[in-house]
N, C-alpha and C positions, 0 to 999 in steps of 0.2 A: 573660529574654526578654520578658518582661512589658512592663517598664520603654522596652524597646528598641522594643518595638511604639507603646507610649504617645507616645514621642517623635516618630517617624515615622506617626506617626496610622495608624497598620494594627494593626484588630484580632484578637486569637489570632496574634499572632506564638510558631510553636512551633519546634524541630529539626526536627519530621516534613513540617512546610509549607514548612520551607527548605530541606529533598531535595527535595518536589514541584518548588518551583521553578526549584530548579537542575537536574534531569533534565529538564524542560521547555525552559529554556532553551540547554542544551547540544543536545538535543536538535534542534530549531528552529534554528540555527546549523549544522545539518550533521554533528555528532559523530554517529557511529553507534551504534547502540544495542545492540549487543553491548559494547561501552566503556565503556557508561555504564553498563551490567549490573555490569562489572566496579570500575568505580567506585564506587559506590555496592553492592557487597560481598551483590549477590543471585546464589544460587542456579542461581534457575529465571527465564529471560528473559519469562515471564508477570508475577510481580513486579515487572518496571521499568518492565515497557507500564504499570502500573496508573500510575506514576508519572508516567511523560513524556504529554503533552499535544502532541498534534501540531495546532500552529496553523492556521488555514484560510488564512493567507497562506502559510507552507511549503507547506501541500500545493498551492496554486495556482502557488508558482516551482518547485518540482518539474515540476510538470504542465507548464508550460512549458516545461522546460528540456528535459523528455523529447520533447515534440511537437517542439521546433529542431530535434534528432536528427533524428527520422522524416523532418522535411520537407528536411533534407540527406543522407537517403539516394537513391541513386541510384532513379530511376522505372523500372518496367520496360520494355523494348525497345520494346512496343507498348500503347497504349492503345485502341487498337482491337480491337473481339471477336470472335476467329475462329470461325464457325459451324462446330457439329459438326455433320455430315450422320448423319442417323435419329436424334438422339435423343431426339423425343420417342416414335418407335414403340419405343425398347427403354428409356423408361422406362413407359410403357403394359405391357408384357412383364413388366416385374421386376413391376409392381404386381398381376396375376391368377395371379402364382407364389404356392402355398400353401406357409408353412413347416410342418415340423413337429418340433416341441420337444419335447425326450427331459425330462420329470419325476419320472424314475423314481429321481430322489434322496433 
């Protein structure tokens, strides 16, 4: 691995830094990370987050891709706000109501 590093001008090339990087890059490409769990032969799915590196450009075409959604979902009926009649006197009301909580636990 040494050798291999030396050649390719990267240094500490190990096994353990060529999982980082491959659950990284699998990762970042979209492979889900239950998969990669399994791929890479962990356990406990806190073990392969320690692994995978979630890029800030993933999470920003994610973010994107999720907001396209939202803004192709249907808007609702009215954007206009229809006035509740009295509530601000029955929120006035609720607020000079004393609770009283049982601590008898």
């Amino acid at each position: 691995m040494l050798r291999l590093g030396q050649a390719i001008e990267v240094a500490q090339v190990t096994t353990h830094r060529l999982r980082h990087t491959l659950a990284t890059r699998l990762l970042n490409v979209g492979m889900e990370i239950t998969r990669i769990q399994k791929l890479l032969g962990h356990e406990h799915l806190d073990t392969t987050m320690i692994y995978a590196r979630v890029l800030d450009a993933t999470l920003e075409a994610d973010y994107r891709k999720a907001m396209r959604i939202i803004e192709q979902q249907p808007t609702p009926l009215s954007v206009t706000p229809v006035p509740a009649e009295g509530w601000q006197a029955s929120r006035n009301a609720a607020v000079n109501v004393r609770v009283h909580l049982d601590n008898s636990v």
